[in-house]
Steps between C-alpha positions, in 0.01 A plus 500: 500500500109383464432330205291698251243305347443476116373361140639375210270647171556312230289524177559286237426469119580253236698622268558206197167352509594290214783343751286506824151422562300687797396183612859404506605795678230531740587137589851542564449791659172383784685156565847547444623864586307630747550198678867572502480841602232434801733240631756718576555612864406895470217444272190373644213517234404611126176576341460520096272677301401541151431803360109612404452664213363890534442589202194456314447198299663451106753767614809466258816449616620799350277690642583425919653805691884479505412513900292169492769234599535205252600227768242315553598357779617638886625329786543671824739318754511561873788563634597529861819711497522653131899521564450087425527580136911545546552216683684172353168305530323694275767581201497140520148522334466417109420850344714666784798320366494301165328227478525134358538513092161310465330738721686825320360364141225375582331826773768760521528546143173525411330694801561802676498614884532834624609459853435777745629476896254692723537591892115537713438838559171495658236301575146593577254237571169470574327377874461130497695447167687201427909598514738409245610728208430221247167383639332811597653823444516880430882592542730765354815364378807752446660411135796725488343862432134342432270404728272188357209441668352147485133445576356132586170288594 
């Protein structure tokens, strides 16, 4: 069978900001994890964003949409055959199983990742355009009964 190419969505929040710092987090997270996930053999490359706000300006808390997602932060991992995510190499991944108690107090405990598997659907792209879903891209990923559409520069 072909291999059926995929992402890894993962948006994260903090969730004890007393206990964890962004800067903290963010730093674990750019030079520690995604390091570890990118060197593993089925997954080739990550980008991370940070949210932008949309709404206007002095807008309190309590009054964002329910819809507006809180994480501020997404990372979207390529991944050449999304059937890597059951394989021994990647349950070996902290988060997938659980990790080191310094690690669990100090991130796991006090953030929170929602973790969605995706398989490519489509891709349209333009004449002359760079490829790559994380450099330059317009794809249509299938999440279970949702399709999420990702647009890129």
């Amino acid at each position: 069978m072909a291999p059926t190419p995929g992402i890894i969505w993962v948006a994260s929040q903090i969730t004890r900001p007393t206990r964890l710092t962004p800067s903290k987090f963010v730093a674990w997270y750019e030079n520690t994890h995604v390091d570890e996930v990118v060197a593993l053999s089925g997954v080739p490359a990550a980008a991370r964003y940070e949210q932008v706000d949309i709404l206007p300006e002095g807008t309190k808390e309590e009054e964002r949409p329910a819809w507006l997602i809180k994480a501020p932060w997404l990372t979207v991992y390529e991944m050449r055959d999304v059937e890597f995510r059951r394989t021994q190499e990647f349950r070996g991944l902290d988060g997938q199983k659980e990790p080191a108690k310094e690690l669990l107090e100090g991130v796991f405990k006090n953030a929170g990742f929602e973790t969605r598997f995706a398989e490519l659907v489509q891709v349209d792209e333009v004449e002359g355009a760079r490829r790559g879903v994380l450099v330059s891209f317009s794809v249509c990923w299938k999440l279970s009964r949702l399709v999420f559409c990702c647009v890129g520069e």
